[in-house]
C-alpha positions as CSV (number, residue, x, y, z in Angstrom):
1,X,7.4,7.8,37.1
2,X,5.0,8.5,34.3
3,X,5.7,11.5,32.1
4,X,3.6,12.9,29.2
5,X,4.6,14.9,26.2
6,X,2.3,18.2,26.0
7,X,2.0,20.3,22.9
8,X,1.0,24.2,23.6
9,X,0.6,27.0,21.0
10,X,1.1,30.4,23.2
11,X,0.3,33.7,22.7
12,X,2.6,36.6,24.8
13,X,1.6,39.5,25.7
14,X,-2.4,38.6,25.9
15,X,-4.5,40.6,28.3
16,X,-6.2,37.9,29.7
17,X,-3.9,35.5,31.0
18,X,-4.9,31.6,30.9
19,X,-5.8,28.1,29.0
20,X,-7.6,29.0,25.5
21,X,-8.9,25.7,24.7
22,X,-7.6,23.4,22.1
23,X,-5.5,24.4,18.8
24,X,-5.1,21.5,16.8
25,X,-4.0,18.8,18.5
26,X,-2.1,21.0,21.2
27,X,-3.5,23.4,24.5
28,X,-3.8,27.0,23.4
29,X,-2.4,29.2,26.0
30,X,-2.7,33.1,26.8
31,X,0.5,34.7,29.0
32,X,0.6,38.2,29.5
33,X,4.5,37.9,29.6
34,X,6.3,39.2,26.5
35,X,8.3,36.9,24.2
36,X,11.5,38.0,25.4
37,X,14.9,36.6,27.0
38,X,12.5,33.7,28.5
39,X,9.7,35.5,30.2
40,X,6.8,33.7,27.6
41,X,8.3,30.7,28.5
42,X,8.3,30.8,32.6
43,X,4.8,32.2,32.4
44,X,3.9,28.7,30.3
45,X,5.7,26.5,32.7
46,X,3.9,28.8,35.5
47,X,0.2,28.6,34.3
48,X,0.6,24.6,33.6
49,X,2.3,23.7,36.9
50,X,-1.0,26.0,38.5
51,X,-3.4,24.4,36.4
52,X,-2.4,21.0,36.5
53,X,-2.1,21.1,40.1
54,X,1.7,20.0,39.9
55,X,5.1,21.7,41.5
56,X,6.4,24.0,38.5
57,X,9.9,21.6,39.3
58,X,7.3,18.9,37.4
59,X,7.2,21.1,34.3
60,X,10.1,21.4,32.2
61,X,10.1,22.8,28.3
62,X,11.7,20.1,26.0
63,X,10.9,21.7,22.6
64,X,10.2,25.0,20.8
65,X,12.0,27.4,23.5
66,X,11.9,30.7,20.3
67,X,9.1,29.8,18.8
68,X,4.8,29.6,19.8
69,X,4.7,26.3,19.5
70,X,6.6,24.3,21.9
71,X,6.6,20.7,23.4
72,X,6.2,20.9,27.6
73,X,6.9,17.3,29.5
74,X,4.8,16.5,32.6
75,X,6.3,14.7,35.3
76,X,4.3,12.5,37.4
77,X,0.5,12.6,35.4
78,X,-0.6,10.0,33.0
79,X,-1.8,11.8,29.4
80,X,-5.7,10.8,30.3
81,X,-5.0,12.8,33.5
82,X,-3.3,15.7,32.6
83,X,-6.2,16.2,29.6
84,X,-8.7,15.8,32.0
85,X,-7.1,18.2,34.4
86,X,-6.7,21.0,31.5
87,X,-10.3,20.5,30.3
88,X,-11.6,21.1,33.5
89,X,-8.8,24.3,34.3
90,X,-10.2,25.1,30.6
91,X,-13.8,25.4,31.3
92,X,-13.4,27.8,34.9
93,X,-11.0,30.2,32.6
94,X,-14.3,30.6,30.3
């Protein structure tokens, strides 16, 4: 099974909830969950499993579990895929 290594910057507690487009060379993303005892990081694992079109159990945080920027792996998806899949889960969140 393919994986793919995924690099997210996140920002808790945002109002609006969702993919921000790129930062760097990692996915910007918006929870409304605060940073606290795990809730920033479920809301992640949450949005990317919904937005990917995966099962959340195909999401797993490998990297960065106290701090913004964090490493996700991707079970399953291909890297072209899963950046095609976030570029077009990017553009209906505009």
């Amino acid at each position: 099974m393919e994986t793919t290594r995924l690099r997210v910057r996140v920002v808790p507690g945002a109002k609006k909830p969702g993919l921000a487009g790129r930062y760097g060379t990692a996915w910007k993303v918006r929870v409304s969950a605060p940073a606290e005892r795990g809730a920033a990081n479920d809301a992640v694992l949450e949005l990317l499993a919904a937005a990917l079109g995966v099962r959340l159990r195909d999401v797993r945080l490998v990297s960065g579990h106290a701090s913004r920027d964090k490493i996700v792996e991707l079970a399953g998806l291909p890297p072209a895929e899963t950046e095609a899949r976030l570029a077009a889960a990017n553009r209906k969140d505009e």
